[in-house]
N, C-alpha and C positions, 0 to 999 in steps of 0.2 A: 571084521572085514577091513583089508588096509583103503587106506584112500586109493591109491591106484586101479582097488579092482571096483569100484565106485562106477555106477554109469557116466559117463562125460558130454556136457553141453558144453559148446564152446561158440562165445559169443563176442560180434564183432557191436563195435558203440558207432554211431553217427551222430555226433553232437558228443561234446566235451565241458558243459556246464554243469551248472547246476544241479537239473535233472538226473544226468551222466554221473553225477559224483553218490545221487541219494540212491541210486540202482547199483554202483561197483559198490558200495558200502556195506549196501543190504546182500550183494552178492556172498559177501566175504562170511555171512553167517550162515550161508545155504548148507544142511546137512541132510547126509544121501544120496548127495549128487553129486558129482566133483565139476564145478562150475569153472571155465577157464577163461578166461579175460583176452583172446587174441589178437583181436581188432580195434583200431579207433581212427576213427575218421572226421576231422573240423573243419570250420570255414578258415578259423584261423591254425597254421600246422601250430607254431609253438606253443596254444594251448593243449593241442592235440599230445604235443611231446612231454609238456608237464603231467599233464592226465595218466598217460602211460608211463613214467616214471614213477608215480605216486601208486597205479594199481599193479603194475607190473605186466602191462600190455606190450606184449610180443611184436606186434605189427603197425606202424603208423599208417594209414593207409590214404593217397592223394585224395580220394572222392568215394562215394557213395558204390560207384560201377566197379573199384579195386576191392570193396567188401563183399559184391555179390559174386565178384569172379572167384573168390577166396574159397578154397573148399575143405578151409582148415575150419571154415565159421557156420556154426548150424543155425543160429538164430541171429537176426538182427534187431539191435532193441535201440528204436530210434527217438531218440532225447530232442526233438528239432520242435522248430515252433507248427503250430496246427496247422497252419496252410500248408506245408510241407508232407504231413501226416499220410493221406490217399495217395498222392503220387509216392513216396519212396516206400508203401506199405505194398502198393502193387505192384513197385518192380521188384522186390524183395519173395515176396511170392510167388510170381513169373519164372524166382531164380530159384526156387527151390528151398527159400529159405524159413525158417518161422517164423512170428514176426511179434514183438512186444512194441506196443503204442502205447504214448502215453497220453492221457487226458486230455482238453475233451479228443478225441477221434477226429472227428472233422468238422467242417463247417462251412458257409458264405464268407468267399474269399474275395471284395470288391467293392463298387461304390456302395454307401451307406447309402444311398437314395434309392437305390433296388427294390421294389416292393417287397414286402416282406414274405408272399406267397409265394415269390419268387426265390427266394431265400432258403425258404423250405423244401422248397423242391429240389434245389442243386444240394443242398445240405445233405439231403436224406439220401440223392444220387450217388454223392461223393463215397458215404458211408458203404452204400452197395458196394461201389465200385472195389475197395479193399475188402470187406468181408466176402465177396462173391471170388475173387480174386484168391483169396485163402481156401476158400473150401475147391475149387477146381483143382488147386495145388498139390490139397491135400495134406497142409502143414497148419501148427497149431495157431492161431489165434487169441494172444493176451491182451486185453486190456487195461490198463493198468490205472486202474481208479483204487487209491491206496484205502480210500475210506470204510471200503468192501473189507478189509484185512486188517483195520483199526483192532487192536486188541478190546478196546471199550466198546465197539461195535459188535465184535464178535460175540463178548460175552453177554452183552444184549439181546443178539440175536437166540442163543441158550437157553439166557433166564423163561423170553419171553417164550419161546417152542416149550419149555417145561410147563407151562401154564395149561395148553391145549387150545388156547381162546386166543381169538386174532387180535392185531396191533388195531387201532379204533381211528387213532388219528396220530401223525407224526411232525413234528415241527424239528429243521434242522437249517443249522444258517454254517456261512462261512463268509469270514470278513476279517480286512485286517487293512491298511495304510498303504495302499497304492500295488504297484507290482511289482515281481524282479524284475520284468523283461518289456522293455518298450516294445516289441511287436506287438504286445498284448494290448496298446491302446488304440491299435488301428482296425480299422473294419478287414484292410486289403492284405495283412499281415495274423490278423485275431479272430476275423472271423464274429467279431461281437467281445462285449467288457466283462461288468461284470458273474451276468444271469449265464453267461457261458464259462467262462475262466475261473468261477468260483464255484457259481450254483451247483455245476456239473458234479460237483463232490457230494452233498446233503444228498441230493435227486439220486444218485448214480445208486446212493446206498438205503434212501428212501424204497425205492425201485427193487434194488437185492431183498431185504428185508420183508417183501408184501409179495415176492414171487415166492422165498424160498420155507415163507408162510403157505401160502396156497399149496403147493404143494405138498409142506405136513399136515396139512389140514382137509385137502379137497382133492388132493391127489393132481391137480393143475393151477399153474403161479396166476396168482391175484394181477390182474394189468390194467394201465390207467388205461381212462376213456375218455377224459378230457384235462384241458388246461384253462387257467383263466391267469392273467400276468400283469403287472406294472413295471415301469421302468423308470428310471431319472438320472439324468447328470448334474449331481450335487453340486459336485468341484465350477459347473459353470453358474451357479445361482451368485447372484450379486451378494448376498450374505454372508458366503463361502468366501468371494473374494476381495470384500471387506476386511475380514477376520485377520486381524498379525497379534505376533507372527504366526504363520503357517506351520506345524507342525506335519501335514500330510506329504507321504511319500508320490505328491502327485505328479506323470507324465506330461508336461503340456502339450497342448495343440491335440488331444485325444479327439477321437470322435465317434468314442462309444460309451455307453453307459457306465458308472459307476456303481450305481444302485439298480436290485430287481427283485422282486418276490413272486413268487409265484401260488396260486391251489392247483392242486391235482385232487381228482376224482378217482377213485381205482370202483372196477367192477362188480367189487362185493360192497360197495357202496361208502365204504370210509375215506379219510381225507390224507391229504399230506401237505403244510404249508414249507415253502423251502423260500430262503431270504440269501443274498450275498451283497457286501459290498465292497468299494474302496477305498471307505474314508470312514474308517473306524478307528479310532484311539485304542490303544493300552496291548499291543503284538496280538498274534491271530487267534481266531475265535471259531472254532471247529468243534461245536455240540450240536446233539441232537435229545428230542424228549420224546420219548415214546410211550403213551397212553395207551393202554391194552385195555381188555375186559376186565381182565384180574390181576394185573400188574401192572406196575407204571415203573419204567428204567429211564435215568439220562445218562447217555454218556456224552464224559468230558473228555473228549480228546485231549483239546487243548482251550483257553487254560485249567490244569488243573492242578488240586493243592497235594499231589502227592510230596512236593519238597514247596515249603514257603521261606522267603528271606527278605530281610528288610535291610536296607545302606543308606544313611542319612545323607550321603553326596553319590553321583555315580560312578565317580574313582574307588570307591572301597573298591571293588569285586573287580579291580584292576581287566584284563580281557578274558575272562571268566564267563564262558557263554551263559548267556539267560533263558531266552526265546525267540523265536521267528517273529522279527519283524517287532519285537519291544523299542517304543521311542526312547527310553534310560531305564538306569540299571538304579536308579535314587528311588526312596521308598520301598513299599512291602510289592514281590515279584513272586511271580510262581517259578521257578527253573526248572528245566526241564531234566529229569536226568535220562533221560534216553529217548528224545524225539524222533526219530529215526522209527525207532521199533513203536512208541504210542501211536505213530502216527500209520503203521503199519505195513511201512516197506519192506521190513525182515521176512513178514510172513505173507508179502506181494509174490516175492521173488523165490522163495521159499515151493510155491507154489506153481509158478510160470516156470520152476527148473522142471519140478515134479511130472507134470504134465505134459512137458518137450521130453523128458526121461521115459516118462514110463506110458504115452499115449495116453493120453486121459484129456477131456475138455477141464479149463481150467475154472473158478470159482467167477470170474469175470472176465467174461469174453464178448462175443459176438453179439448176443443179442441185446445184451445192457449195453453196447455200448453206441447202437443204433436206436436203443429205446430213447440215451439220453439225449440223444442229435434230436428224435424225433420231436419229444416233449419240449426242448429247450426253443424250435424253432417256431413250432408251434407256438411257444409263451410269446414270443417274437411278433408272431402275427396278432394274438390275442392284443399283445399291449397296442398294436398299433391301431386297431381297430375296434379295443373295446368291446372286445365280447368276446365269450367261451368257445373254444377250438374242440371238436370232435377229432381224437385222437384214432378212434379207431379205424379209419380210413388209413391210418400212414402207417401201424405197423404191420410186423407179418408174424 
């Protein structure tokens, strides 16, 4: 089959960072599908122009409403920060179009003084509001929680389904030295710190993993019942800002958490503890350990020792990538040789093409991605009040 006679998704970008660059990247390895890069749309144009210079995007486009008018673009895969997420997911759907978000989904977009039941409830609103949105439309719905697609994740998910006997208890964190993106330390921009903008990865795939057990197992996915959560802002403790030099990638004037843990309860009675922070040393820390009946799996995302190297100053390895978020390149480092694909975007997008191609729901969609608004906000209400949140009132 030549590539031309290939089904074709063609997909316009909103947002020209970061995000924007690890989705055209993973694009470029999509096979089966002939994935075309049409659109790109930013706040700022001449990033917008570099962006499509560098992937070979056709159309620079003023604003968000030039990509939905566009009928050269089937999907909108919007790279913008969370508060943004519900509104341009629903007008993206209103337009016909499908819609890939990326992590978390949505959130409490406002004063940090908001009670936090209050919190919950527009959180969990907002969520409806795009995935109700999508399914009226009748276009597909991605998620794009990369952790779900982690190849170390995956093959956990495998080992542990060969076994026949359920996960028992799941411990997963993510942490690493602050953030890329200053919106992310604001409540009215973020939505929440770290137990949002981190946790939501471990949870997202804690979550996958105990559904898509129940189902091998009981013929229906395993779902929490409750939360119970703590939180802290480290970076404000006097100890923290005592300490020089500062080594942390910290935002000031934040004013949300940096630290959170949370337990989960799931229905057949086993546990999940999930941890993130923003003031971890030595680049990002993206494992989980899973304890089965019969089997015990970790996966190392990141770091792990598939390449190790050591440089007695950090000028050896001249600008020689290492890792996401490593303070130096001196002493013994893990490198990463293809973070991208460990981390699971190849086989994100691999996926979210598959499923706009060929009508299929995709591996992370809709409801994970309301489960994790649910339980995050929940955690939210627990820490602030100290006691265990009954989840099953909020999902559906």
């Amino acid at each position: 089959m030549t590539n031309q006679s290939l089904p074709a998704v063609r997909v316009g970008f909103v947002g020209a960072g970061f995000v924007a660059h690890l989705h055209a990247e993973a694009y470029r390895a999509v096979r089966g599908v002939r994935v075309e890069c049409v659109a790109v749309t930013a706040t700022r144009r001449e990033r917008a122009a570099t962006f499509a210079a560098e992937f070979g995007v056709t159309k620079i486009a003023p604003d968000l409403t030039a990509i939905l008018a566009d009928p050269d673009v089937d999907v909108v895969d919007l790279c913008v920060p969370p508060y943004l997420h519900s509104p341009m997911g629903v007008a993206a759907a209103r337009a016909g179009k499908h819609v890939i978000v990326e992590k978390p989904l949505t959130g409490f977009f406002g004063d940090v003084a908001t009670p936090r039941e209050e919190m919950l409830r527009r959180a969990l609103a907002s969520a409806d509001e795009v995935i109700d949105a999508c399914g009226r439309a009748g276009v597909r719905f991605c998620y794009a929680e990369n952790w779900v697609y982690a190849p170390a994740v995956q093959k956990a998910r495998r080992l542990l389904a060969a076994s026949g006997a359920p996960i028992l208890r799941i411990l997963g964190e993510e942490s690493h030295s602050g953030t890329h993106a200053a919106a992310n330390k604001r409540w009215e921009t973020g939505g929440g710190g770290s137990l949002l903008g981190k946790a939501c990865h471990p949870l997202g795939a804690a979550l996958y993993l105990k559904a898509d057990e129940g189902r091998c197992l009981r013929g229906t996915p395993v779902r929490p019942v409750s939360v119970m959560a703590e939180i802290a802002a480290l970076a404000d403790t006097a100890a923290f800002k005592a300490s020089s030099p500062c080594y942390m990638r910290i935002v000031e004037s934040s004013n949300v958490e940096d630290w959170g843990s949370m337990l989960i309860a799931f229905d057949d009675g086993t546990v999940a503890q999930i941890s993130a922070s923003d003031v971890v040393l030595g680049g990002v820390r993206n494992q989980m350990a899973l304890y089965g009946a019969k089997a015990v799996v970790f996966a190392n995302i990141n770091p792990n020792d598939a390449v190790q190297a050591y440089a007695p100053e950090s000028s050896v390895f001249g600008e020689e990538y290492i890792v996401e978020k490593i303070e130096t390149k001196a002493g013994w480092t893990f490198p990463q040789p293809n973070e991208d694909w460990s981390n699971g975007y190849y086989d994100e997008m691999q996926d979210f093409m598959e499923s706009i191609a060929f009508a299929r729901e995709p591996r992370s969609g809709a409801q994970l991605a309301r489960d994790v608004t649910a339980v995050i906000y929940a955690g939210y209400l627990s820490a602030a009040e100290g006691r265990r949140v009954d989840l099953r009132p909020l999902l559906k």
